[in-house]
C-alpha positions as CSV (number, residue, x, y, z in Angstrom):
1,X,10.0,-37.7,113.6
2,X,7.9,-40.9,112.6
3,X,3.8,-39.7,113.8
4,X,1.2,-42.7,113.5
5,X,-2.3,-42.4,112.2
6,X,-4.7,-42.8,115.0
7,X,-8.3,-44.3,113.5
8,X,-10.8,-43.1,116.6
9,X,-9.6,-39.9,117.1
10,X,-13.0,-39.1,118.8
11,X,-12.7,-42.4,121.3
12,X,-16.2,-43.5,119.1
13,X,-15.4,-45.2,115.3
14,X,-18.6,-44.1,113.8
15,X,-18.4,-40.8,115.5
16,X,-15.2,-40.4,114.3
17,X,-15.9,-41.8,110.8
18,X,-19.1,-38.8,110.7
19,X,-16.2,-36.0,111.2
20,X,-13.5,-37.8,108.5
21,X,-16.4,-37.2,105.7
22,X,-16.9,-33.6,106.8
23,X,-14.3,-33.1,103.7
24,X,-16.0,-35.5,101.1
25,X,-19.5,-33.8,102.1
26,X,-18.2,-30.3,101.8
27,X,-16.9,-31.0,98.2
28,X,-19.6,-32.8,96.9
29,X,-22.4,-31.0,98.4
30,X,-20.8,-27.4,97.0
31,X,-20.4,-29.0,93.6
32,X,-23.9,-30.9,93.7
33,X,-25.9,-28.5,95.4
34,X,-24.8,-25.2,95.9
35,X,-23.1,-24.9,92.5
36,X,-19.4,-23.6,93.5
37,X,-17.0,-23.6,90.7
38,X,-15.1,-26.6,90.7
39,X,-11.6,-25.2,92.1
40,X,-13.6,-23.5,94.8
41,X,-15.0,-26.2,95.9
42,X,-11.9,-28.3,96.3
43,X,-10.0,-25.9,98.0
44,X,-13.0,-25.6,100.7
45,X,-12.8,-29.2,100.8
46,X,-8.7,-29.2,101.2
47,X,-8.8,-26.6,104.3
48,X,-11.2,-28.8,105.8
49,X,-9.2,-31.9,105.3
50,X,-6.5,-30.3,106.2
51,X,-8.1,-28.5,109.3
52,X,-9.5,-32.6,110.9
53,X,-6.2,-33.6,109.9
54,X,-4.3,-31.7,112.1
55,X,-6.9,-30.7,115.2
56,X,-8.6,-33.6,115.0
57,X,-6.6,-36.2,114.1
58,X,-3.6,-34.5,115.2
59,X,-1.0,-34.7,112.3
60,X,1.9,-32.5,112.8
61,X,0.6,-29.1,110.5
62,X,4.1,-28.6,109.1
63,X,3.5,-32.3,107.5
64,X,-0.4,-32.3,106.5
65,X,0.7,-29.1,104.5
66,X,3.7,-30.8,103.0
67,X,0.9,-33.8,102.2
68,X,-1.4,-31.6,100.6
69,X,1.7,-30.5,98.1
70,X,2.7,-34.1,97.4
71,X,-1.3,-34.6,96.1
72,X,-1.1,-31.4,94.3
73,X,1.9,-32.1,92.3
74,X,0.9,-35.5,91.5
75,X,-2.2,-33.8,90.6
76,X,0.0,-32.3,88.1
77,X,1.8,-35.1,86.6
78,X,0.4,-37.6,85.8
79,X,-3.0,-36.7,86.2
80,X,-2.8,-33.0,84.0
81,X,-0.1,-34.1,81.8
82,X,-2.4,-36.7,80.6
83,X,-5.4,-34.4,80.3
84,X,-3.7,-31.7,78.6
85,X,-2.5,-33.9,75.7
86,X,-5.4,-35.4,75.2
87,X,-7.3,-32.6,74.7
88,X,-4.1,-31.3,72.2
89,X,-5.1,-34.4,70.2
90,X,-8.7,-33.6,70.3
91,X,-8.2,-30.2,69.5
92,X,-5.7,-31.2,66.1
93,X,-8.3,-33.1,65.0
94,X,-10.7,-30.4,64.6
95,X,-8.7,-27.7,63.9
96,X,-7.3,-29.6,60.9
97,X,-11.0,-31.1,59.9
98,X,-10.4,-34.6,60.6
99,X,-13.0,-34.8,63.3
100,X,-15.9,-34.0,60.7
101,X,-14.7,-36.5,58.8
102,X,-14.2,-39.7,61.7
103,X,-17.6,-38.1,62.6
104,X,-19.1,-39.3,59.0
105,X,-17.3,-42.3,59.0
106,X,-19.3,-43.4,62.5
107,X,-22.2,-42.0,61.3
108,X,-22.0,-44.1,57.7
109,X,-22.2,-46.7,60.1
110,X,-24.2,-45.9,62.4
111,X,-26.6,-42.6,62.6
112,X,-28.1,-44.0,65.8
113,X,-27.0,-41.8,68.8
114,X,-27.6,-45.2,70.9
115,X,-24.8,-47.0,68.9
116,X,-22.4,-44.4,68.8
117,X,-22.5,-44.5,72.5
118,X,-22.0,-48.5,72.7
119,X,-19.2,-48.2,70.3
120,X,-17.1,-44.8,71.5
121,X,-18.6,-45.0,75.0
122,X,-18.0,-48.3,76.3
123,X,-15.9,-50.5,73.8
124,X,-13.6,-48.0,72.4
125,X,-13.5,-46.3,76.4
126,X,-12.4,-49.7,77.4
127,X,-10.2,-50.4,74.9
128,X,-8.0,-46.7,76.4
129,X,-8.7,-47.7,79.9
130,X,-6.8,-51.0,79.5
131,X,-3.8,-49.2,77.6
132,X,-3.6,-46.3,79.9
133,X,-6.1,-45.6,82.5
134,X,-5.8,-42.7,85.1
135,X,-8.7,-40.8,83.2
136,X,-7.1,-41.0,79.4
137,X,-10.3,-42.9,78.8
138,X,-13.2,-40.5,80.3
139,X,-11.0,-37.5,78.4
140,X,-10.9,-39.2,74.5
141,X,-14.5,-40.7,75.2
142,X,-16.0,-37.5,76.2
143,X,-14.6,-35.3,73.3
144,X,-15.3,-37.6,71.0
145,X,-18.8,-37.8,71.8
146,X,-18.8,-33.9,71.9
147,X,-17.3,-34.0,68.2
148,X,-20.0,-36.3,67.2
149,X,-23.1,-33.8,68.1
150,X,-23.9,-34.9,72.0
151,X,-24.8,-32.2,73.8
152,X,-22.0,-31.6,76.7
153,X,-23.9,-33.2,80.0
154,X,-24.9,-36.1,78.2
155,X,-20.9,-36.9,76.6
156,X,-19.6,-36.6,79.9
157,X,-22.1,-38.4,81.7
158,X,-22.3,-40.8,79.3
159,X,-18.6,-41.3,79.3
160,X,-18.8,-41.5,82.9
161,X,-21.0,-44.8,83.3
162,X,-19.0,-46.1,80.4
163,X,-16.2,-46.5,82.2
164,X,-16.9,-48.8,84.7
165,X,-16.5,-52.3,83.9
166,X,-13.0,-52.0,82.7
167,X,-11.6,-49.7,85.1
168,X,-10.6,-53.0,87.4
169,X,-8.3,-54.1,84.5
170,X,-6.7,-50.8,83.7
171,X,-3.7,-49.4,82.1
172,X,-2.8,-53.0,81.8
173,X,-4.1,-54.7,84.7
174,X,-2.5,-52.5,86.9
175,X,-5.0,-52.4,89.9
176,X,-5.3,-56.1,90.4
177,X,-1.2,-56.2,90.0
178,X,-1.2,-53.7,93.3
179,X,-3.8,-55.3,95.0
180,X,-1.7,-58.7,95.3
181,X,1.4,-56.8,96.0
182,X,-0.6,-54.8,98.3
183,X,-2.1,-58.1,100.7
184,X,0.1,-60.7,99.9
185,X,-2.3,-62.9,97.9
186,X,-2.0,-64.4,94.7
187,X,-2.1,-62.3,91.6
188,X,-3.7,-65.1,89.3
189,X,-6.3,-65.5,92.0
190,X,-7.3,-62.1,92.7
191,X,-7.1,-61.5,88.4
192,X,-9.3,-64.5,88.0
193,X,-12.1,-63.5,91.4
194,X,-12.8,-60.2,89.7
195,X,-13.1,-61.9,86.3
196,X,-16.1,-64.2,87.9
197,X,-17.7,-60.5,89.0
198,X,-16.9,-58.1,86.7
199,X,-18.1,-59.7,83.4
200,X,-21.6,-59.7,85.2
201,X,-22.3,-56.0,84.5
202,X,-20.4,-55.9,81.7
203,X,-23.3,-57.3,79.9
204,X,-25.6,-55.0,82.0
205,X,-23.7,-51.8,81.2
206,X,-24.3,-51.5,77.7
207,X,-28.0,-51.7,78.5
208,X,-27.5,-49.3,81.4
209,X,-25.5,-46.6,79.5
210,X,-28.0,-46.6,76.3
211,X,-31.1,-46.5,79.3
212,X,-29.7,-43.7,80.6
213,X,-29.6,-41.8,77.9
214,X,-32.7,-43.2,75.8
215,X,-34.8,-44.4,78.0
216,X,-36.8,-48.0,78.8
217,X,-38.4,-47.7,75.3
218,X,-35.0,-46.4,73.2
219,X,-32.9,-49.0,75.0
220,X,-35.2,-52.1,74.1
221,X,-35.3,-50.8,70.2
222,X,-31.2,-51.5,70.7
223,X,-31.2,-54.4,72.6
224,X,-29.4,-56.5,69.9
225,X,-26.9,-54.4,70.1
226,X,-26.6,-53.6,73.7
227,X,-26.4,-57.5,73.9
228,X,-23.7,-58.2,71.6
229,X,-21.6,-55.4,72.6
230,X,-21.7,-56.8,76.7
231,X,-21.7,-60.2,75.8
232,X,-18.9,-60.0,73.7
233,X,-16.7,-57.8,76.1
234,X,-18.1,-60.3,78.7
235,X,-16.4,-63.5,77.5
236,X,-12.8,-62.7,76.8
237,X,-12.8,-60.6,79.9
238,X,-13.3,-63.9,81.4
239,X,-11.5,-65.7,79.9
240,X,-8.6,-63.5,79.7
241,X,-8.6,-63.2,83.6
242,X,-9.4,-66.7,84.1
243,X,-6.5,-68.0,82.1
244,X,-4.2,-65.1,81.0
245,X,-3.7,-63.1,84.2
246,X,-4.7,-59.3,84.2
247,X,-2.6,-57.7,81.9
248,X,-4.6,-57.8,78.2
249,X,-8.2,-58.2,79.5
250,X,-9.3,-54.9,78.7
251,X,-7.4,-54.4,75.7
252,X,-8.8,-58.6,74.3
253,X,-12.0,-58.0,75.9
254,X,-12.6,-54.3,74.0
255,X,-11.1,-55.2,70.3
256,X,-13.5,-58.1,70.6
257,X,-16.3,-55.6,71.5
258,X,-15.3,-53.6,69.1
259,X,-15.5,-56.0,66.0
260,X,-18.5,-58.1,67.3
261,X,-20.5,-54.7,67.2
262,X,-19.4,-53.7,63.8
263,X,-19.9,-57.2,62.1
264,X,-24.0,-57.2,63.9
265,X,-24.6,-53.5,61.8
266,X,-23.2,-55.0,58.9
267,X,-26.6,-57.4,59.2
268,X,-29.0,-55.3,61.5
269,X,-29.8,-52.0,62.3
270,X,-32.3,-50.4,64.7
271,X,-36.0,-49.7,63.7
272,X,-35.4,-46.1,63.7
273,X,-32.7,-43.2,64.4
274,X,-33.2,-42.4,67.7
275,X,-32.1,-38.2,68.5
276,X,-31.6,-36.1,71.3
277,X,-34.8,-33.6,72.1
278,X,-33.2,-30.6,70.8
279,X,-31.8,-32.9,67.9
280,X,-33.9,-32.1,64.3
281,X,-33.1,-34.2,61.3
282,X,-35.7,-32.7,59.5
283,X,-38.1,-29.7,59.5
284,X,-41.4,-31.9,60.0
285,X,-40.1,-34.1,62.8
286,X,-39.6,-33.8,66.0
287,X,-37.1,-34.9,69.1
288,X,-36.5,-38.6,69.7
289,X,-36.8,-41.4,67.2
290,X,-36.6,-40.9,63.6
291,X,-37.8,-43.3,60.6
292,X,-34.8,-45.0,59.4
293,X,-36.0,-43.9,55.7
294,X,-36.0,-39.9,56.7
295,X,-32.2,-40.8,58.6
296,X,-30.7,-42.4,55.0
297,X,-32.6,-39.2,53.3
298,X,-30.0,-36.7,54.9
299,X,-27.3,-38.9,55.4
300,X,-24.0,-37.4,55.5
301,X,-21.9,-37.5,52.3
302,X,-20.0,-40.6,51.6
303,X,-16.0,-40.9,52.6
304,X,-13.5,-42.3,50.6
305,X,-11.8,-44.9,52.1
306,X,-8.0,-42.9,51.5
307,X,-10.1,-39.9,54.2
308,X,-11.7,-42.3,56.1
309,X,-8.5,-43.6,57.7
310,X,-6.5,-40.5,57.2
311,X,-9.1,-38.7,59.8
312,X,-8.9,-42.1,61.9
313,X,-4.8,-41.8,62.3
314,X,-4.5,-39.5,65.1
315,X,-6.9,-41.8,67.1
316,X,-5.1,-45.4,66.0
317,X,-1.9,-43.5,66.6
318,X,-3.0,-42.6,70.1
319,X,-4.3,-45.9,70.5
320,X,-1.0,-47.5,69.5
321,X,0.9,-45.0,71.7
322,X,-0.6,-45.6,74.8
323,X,-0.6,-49.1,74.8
324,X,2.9,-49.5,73.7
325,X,4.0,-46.9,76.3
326,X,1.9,-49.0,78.9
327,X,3.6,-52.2,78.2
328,X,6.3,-53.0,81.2
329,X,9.2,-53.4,78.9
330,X,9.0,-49.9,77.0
331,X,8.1,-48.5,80.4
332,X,11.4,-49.7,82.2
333,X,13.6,-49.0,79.0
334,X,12.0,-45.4,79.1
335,X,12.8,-45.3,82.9
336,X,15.9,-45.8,81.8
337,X,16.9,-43.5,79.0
338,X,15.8,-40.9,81.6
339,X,17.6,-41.8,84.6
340,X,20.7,-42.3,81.5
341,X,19.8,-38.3,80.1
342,X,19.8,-37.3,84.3
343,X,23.4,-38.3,84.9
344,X,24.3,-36.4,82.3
345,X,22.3,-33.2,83.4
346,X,19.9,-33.2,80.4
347,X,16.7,-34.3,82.5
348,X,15.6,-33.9,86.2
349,X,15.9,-36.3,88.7
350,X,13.6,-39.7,88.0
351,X,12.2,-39.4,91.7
352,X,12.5,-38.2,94.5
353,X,11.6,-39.1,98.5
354,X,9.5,-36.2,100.0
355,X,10.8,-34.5,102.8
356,X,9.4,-34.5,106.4
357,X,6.8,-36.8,104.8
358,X,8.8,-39.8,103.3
359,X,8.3,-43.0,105.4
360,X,7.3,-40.8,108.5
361,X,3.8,-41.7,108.7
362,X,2.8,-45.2,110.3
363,X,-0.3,-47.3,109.5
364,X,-0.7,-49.2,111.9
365,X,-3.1,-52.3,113.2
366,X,-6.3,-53.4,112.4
367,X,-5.5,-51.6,108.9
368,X,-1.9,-53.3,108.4
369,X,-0.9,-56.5,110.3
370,X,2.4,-54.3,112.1
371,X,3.2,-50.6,111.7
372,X,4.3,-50.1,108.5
373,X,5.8,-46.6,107.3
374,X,3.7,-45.1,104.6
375,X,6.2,-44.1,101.4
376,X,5.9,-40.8,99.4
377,X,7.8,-40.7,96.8
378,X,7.2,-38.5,93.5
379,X,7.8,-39.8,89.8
380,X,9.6,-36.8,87.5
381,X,9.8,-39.2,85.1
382,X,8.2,-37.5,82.1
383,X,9.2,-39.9,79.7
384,X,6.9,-42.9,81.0
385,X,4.7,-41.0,81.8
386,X,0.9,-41.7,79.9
387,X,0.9,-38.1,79.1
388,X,4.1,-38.3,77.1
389,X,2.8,-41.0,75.0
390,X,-0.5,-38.3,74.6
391,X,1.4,-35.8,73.4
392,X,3.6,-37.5,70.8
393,X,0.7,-38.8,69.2
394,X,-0.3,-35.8,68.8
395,X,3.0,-34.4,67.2
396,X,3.2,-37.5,65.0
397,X,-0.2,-36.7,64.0
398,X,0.5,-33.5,62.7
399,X,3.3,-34.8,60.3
400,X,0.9,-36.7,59.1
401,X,-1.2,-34.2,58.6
402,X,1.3,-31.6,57.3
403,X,0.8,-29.2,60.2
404,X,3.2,-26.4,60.6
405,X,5.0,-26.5,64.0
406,X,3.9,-23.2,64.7
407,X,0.4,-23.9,64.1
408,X,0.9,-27.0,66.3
409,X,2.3,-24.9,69.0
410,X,-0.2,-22.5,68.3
411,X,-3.1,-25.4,68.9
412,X,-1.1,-26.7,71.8
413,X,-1.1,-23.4,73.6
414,X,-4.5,-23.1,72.7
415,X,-5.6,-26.5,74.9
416,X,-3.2,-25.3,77.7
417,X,-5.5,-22.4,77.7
418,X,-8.4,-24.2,77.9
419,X,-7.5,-26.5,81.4
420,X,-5.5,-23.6,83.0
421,X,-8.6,-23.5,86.0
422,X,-8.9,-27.6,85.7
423,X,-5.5,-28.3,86.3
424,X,-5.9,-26.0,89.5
425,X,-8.9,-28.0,90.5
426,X,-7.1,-31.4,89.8
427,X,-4.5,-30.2,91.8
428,X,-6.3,-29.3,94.5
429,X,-8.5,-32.3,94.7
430,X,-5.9,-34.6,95.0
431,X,-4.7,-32.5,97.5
432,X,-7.2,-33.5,99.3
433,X,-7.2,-36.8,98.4
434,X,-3.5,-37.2,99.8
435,X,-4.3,-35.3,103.2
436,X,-7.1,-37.9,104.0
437,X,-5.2,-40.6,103.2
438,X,-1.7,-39.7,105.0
439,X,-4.0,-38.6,108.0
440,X,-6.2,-41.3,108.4
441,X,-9.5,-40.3,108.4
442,X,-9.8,-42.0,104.9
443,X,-9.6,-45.4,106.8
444,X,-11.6,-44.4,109.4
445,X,-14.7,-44.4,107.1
446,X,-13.1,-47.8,105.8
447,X,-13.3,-49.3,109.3
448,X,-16.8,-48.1,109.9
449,X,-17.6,-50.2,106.7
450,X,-15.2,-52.9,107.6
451,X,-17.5,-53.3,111.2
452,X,-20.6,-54.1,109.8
453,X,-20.2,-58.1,110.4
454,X,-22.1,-60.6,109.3
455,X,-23.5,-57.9,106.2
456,X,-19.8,-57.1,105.7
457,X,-19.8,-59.1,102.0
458,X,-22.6,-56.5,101.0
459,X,-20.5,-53.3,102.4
460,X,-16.7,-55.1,101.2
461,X,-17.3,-53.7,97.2
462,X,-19.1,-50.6,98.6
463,X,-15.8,-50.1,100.7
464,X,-14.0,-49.6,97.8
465,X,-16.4,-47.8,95.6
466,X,-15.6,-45.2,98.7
467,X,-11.7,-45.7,98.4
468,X,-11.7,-44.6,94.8
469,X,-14.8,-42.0,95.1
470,X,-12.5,-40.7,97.7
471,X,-8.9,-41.0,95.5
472,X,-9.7,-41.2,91.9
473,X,-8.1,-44.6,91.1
474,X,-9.0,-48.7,91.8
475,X,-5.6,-48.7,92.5
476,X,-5.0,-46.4,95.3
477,X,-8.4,-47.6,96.5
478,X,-6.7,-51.0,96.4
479,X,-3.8,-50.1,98.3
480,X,-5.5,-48.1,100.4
481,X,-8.1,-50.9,101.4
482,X,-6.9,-54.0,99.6
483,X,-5.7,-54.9,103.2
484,X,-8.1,-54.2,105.5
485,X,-10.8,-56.0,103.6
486,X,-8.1,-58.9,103.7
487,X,-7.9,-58.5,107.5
488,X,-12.3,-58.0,108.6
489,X,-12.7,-61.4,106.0
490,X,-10.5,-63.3,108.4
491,X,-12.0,-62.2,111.1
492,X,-15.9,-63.2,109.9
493,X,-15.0,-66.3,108.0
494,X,-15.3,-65.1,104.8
495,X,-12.9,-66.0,102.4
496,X,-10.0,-63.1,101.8
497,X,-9.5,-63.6,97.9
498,X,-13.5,-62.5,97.8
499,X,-13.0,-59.8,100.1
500,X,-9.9,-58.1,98.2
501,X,-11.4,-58.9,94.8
502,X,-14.7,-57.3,95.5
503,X,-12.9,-54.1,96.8
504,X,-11.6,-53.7,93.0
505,X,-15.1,-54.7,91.5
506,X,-16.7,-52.4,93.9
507,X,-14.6,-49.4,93.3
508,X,-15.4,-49.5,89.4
509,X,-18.5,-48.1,90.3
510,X,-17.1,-45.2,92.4
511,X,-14.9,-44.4,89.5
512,X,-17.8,-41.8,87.8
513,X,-18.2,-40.0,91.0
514,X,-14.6,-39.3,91.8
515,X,-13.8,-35.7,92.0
516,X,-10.6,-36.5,89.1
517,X,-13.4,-37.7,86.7
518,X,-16.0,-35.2,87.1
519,X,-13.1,-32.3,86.3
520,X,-12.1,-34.5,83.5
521,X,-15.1,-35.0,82.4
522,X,-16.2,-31.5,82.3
523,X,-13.0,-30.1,80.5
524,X,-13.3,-32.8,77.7
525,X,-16.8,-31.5,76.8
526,X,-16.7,-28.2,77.5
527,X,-18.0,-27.6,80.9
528,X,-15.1,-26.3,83.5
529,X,-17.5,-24.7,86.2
530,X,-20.3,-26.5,85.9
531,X,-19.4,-30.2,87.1
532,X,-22.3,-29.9,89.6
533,X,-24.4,-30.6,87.3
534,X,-22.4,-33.9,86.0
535,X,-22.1,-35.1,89.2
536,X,-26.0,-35.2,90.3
537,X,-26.3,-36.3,86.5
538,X,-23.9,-39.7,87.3
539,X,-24.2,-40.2,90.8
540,X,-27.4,-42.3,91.6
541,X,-26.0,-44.4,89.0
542,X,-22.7,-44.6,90.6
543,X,-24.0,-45.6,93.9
544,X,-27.1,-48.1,92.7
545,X,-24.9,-50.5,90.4
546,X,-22.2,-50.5,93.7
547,X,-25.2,-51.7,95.4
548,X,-25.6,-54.5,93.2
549,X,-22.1,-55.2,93.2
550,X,-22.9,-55.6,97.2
551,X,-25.5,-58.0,96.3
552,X,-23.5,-60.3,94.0
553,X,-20.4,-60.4,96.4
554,X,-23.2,-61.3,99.2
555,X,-24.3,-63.8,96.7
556,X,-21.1,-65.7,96.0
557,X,-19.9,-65.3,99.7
558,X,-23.4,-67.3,101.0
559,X,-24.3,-69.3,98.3
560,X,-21.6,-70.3,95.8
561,X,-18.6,-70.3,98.0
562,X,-17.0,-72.6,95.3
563,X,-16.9,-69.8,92.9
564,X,-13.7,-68.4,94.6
565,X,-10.5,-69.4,92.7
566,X,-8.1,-72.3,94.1
């Protein structure tokens, strides 16, 4: 029996929007304020999702319960699959030593905590997020950090703001790719509209991130670097968008990051070696900056080239894994050799229609411009899965590396050890990330934004900085919203290619605060329990650059009207 979402449950919108975020208030409040344990405070937020969906917005219990195990599974896969492996990788890398060693290599060339953030942080966080996305980046940029010396709040965090500017481009330029599907308008277009926003702040991210972390004073002693490292990223995402389409921007955009950084500390280097507080390079000095003669006095001990790159290979073979696995041919030959190994019982089935929840579930108008039946289908397919490509980097590693399979088993056990509770939490966050969604009261906070009028260029990127706060992903905040910001443009004038474009360039931004992060983020450094304290340590920064994001999309939509593609 088909039910259809009903937006005003309450006969008021904003009344009705205040109830739809009891859910969002309840999670983030217990994990912000009242310190609940991450699981705990997802499930609280699940039963009361799931209690507005079903006595307030009336969806059928029996199918709000068989939502909330659609979001858990795909909580599971692809989401934990791609966490778990990660963190294998990671944890190969120090179990075998090879960590100490990349961790000398980035010192050699550059000590500076403020440059290793630029580098691992931003560029090299980018250069994952256009290969794979959903996370992968946040995980790898996080324990890396960790392996480097920064303490736990400040990796994630860190890794966090990081991952902004490139999340609209991800795993390939998916986003923007479901955003056109999504409302009918031009993929080149849409590519190129984010690519006049987006490389905006990621000039002013670099500066942001090392601020953050250093301060006014430690940023300004980095500016050069800080500048080259945005500026360079900048450009080619640009350009790449402008004339390339959204596939390669991240992964063009990042390598040229990468390498522009590298050649400037070839010819410059800060003043001094700037430390965390509890940080002590020496006996006689204190916390924060340190004269660059007392950092080369306890430098590490050179690397030879041959262990240099040896302790690099599980990374470039990660690197090389994920963006090979992301690329659309290897992804539909991998789709498939598995739907080849099902039919002859060696795999389960690719994917699957959920039942009493598969095409039951009508959007209907202002959201959509006729009912449309809402899909649910689930993916098995391990092989093309993000994850996969994780974990065989991980086992290709270890040949490399001539580690026994049993202690590779033994180290793989060890990291499925380590997320047991944050796979639970995953799972149960996107839970409740599906419940809002198939129920409506996601949208119903979307049209409160959407009714705003003539301001309604300021609130279109801060609508989807809520859609993917709310699901985790620019893309399901595109789909979610990509319409609907289509549909309120028409109806003030303003044109739809900014409206749908800014809802991807807004929703960067919500991407640190998003409940799939956060966990991440805590189990890459360390910190399962204690994400409380990573979301108050991200989330002013989260909400402050979508505000700016408001301001530029008010900008273009007043004053440069011309600036939207033809």
């Amino acid at each position: 029996m088909n039910w259809s979402q009903v937006y005003t449950p309450l006969g008021n919108l904003y009344l009705s929007a205040v109830v739809a975020a009891i859910p969002v208030v309840v999670l983030l409040g217990a994990l912000a304020f009242f310190h609940v344990k991450a699981h705990l405070a997802a499930l609280l937020g699940l039963l009361c999702a799931l209690a507005i969906a079903i006595g307030v917005y009336g969806m059928p219990a029996k199918m709000a319960g068989v939502t909330a195990l659609y979001g858990a599974a795909f909580g599971l896969l692809p989401i934990g699959w791609i966490i778990l492996n990660a963190i294998f990788v990671y944890d190969l890398t120090v179990e075998t030593g090879k960590f100490e060693v990349a961790k000398h290599t980035i010192a050699g060339l550059a000590s500076d905590r403020r440059i290793q953030v630029l580098l691992i942080g931003f560029a090299f966080g980018a250069f994952i997020e256009g290969a794979a996305g959903f996370g992968t980046p946040v995980a790898i940029s996080a324990a890396m950090l960790i392996g480097l010396g920064f303490r736990p709040l400040p990796a994630a965090g860190l890794a966090l703001i990081g991952n902004t500017a490139p999340v609209a481009y991800g795993a390939l330029g998916t986003p923007v790719i479901t955003l056109a599907k999504v409302t009918g308008l031009d993929v080149n277009l849409l590519s190129a509209m984010v690519g006049r926003q987006l490389p905006f702040f990621s000039v002013i991210v670099p500066f942001w991130l090392v601020w953050a972390m250093a301060g006014f004073k430690g940023m300004k002693e980095v500016w050069p670097a800080c500048l080259v490292a945005g500026v360079s990223f900048a450009i080619p995402q640009y350009l790449v968008s402008n004339h390339f389409g959204p596939s390669l921007v991240d992964i063009v955009a990042a390598a040229v990051s990468i390498g522009a950084t590298y050649v400037l500390l070839r010819f410059w280097q800060p003043p001094s070696i700037w430390r965390f507080p509890d940080e002590r390079e020496d006996a006689r000095l204190g916390a924060g900056a340190v004269p660059r003669s007392v950092g080369a006095a306890s430098a590490q001990p050179a690397v030879s080239t041959k262990d240099g790159w040896l302790a690099w290979m599980p990374w470039i073979v990660l690197s090389v894994c994920v963006f090979v696995w992301g690329l659309p041919d290897v992804k539909a030959w991998l789709g498939n050799l598995h739907t080849s190994m099902y039919k002859l019982h060696l795999a389960p089935k690719p994917a699957f229609e959920i039942p009493g929840l598969h095409n039951l579930v009508m959007r209907v108008p202002p959201v959509v411009k006729k009912p449309t039946a809402e899909g649910a289908i689930y993916s098995l397919n391990v092989l093309q899965a993000t994850g996969t490509a994780l974990l065989l980097s991980g086992i290709v590693s270890g040949i490399f590396l001539k580690v026994s399979p049993g202690r590779l088993a033994r180290i793989y056990l060890h990291a499925l050890k380590r997320v047991r509770f944050s796979l639970l939490t995953i799972a149960a966050m996107l839970a409740l990330g599906f419940t809002t969604r198939y129920s409506g009261s996601d949208t119903t906070m979307g049209l409160a934004f959407a009714s705003t009028g003539a301001l309604f260029p300021f609130f279109s990127p801060m609508l989807g900085w809520l859609g993917v706060a709310l699901t985790g992903s620019d893309t399901s905040s595109n789909v979610l919203f990509g319409n609907l910001q289509v549909v309120s443009a028409q109806q003030i004038g303003m044109n739809p290619i900014l409206a749908a474009a800014a809802n991807s360039s807004g929703g960067v931004m919500g991407k640190m605060i998003d409940a799939q992060s956060i966990v991440v983020a805590g189990v890459a450094t360390g910190q399962q329990g204690h994400e409380g304290p990573i979301l108050r340590y991200v989330f002013w920064h989260s909400l402050v650059l979508a505000c700016l994001v408001g301001v530029l999309v008010l900008v273009q939509s007043l004053f440069f009207p011309g600036i939207v593609p033809h």
